[in-house]
C-alpha positions in Angstrom: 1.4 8.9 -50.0 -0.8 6.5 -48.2 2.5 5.7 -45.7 2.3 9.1 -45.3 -0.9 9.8 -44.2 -0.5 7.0 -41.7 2.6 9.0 -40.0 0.9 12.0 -39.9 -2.3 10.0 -38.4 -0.3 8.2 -35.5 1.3 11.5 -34.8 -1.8 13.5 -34.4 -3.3 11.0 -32.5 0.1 10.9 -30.4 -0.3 14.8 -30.0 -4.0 14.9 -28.8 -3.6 12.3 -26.0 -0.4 13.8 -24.6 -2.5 17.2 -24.9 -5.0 15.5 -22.8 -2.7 14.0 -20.4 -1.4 17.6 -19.5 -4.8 19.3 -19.6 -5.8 16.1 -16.7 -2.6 17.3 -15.0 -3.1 20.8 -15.0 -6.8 19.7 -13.1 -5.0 18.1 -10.7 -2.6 21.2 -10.2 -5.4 23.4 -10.0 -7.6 21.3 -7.8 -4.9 20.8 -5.2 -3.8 24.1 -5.1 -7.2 25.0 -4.1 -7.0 22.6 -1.2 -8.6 19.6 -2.6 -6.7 16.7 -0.3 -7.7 14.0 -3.3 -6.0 16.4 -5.7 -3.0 16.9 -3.5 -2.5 12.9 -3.0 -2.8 12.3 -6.8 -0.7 15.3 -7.7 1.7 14.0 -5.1 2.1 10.2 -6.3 2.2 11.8 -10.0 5.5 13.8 -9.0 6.7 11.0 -7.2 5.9 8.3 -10.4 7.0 10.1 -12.9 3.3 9.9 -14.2 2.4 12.9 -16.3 4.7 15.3 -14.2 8.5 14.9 -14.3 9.6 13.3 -11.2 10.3 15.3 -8.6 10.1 13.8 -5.0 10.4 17.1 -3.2 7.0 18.3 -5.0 5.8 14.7 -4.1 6.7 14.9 -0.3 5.1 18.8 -0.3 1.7 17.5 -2.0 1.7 14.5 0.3 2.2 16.5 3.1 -0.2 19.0 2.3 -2.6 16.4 1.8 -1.8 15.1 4.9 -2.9 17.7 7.3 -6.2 17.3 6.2 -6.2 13.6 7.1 -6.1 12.0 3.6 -4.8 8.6 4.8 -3.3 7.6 1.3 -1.1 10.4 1.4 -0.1 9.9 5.0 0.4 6.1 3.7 2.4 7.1 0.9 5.2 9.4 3.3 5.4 6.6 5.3 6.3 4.4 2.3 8.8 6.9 1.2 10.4 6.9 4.9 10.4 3.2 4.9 11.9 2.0 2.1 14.0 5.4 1.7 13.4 6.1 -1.9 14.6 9.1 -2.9 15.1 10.0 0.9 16.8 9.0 3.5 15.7 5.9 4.8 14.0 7.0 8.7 12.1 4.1 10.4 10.9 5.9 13.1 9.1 8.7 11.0 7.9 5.4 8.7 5.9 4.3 11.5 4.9 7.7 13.1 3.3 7.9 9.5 1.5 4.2 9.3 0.5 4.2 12.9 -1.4 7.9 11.8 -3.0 5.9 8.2 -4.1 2.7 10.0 -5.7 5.5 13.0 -7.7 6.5 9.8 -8.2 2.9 8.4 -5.6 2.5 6.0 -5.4 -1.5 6.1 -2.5 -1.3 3.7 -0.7 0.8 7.3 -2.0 -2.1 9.2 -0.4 -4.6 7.8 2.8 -2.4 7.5 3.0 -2.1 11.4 2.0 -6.0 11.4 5.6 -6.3 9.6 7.7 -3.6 11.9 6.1 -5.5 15.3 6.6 -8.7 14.0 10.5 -7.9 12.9 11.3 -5.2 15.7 12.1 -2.6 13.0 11.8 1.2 13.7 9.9 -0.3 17.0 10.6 -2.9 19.3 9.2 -6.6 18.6 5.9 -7.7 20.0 4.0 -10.2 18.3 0.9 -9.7 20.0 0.5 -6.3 18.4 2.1 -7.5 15.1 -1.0 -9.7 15.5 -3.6 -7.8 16.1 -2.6 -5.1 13.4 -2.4 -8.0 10.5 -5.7 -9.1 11.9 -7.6 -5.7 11.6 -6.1 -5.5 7.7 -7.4 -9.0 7.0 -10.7 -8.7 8.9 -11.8 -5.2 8.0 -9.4 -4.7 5.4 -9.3 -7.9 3.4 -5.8 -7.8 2.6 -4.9 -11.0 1.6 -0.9 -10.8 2.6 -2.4 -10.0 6.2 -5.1 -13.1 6.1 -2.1 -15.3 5.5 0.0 -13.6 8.3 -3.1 -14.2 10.6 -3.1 -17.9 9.4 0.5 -18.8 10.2 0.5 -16.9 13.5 -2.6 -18.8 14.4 -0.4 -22.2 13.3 2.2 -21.8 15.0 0.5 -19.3 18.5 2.7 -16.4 17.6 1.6 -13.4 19.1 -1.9 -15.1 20.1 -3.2 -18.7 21.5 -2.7 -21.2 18.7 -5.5 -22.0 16.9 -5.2 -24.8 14.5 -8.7 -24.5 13.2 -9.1 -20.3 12.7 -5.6 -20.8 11.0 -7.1 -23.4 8.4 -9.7 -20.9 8.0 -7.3 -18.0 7.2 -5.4 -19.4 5.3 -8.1 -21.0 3.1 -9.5 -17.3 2.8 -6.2 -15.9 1.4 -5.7 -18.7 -1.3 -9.4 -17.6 -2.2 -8.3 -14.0 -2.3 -5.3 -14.5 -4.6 -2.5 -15.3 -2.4 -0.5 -18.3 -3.7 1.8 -18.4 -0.8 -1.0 -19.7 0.9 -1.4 -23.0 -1.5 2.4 -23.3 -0.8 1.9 -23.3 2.9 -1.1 -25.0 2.9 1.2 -28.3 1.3 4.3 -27.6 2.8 2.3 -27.9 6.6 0.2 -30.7 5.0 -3.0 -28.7 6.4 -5.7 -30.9 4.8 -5.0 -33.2 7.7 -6.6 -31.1 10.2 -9.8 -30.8 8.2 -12.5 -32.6 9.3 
């Protein structure tokens, strides 16, 4: 009887939270349908995650796009995602960057550093370094991305797509270790970096 109770205890408890789940969801539906760009982002990464909506990644593209036009640069950040790595849609570079270069115009670092990696590799754009440069700079400087203080620190190492700069690439690359990036502590050995310390 006991074992029962315990059943019917787990299942209740199972019941509420998925009742609470919807009831968040349905405030999300509601909020966006009234225009609320937050609203439209979340309900848009819920349909496309398969998080408390069943996937759908034409409801996801709508809400992202209706978020979009009112200059919510997560949304914006998330269609270019969706464009760059093709998931769920076919894979379009060029509409990728038309979509980061619009986020990292509203200071979406995460955008920054994307158009960091199309300059730097020539993809959906042609190569130059320069601006590969300067994009991973403003998303480690102002953004504090760690990936993109690395990027800064090698490009300093080596004077890709800027003046080399042994000492401002010590310093970025010590900053991205201390943010979390353990490629950095790879790099850091494998270039024997301590040597230029004073």
């Amino acid at each position: 009887m006991k074992r029962v109770r315990e059943i019917i205890g787990i299942i209740f408890v199972f019941v509420c939270f998925c009742n609470l789940m919807e009831t968040k969801a349905q405030t999300f539906v509601v909020a966006a349908r009234d225009g609320d760009a937050v609203a439209q982002y979340k309900l848009g990464r819920m349909y496309s995650q398969n998080d408390k909506m069943q996937k759908d990644i034409k409801k996801a593209i709508y809400w992202y796009k209706k978020a979009a036009e009112q200059n919510q640069k997560d949304a914006i950040m998330a269609l270019g995602d969706l464009y760059y790595y093709g998931t769920e849609v076919k894979q379009n570079l060029h509409l990728a960057f038309t979509y980061y270069k619009q986020a990292a115009d509203l200071d979406n670092y995460e955008a920054c550093y994307s158009l960091g990696e199309m300059y730097s590799q020539g993809v959906g754009v042609a190569k130059h370094l320069p601006t590969a440069f300067s994009y991973y700079k403003k998303a480690a400087d102002k953004g504090g991305l760690a990936k993109a203080m690395f990027k800064v620190g090698t490009m300093y190492y080596d004077g890709l797509g800027c003046k080399k700069d042994v000492a401002q690439s010590l310093n970025y690359i010590k900053m991205a270790y201390k943010e979390g990036y353990p490629t950095a502590l790879e790099y850091w050995n494998e270039k024997q970096l301590w040597q230029y310390e004073e």
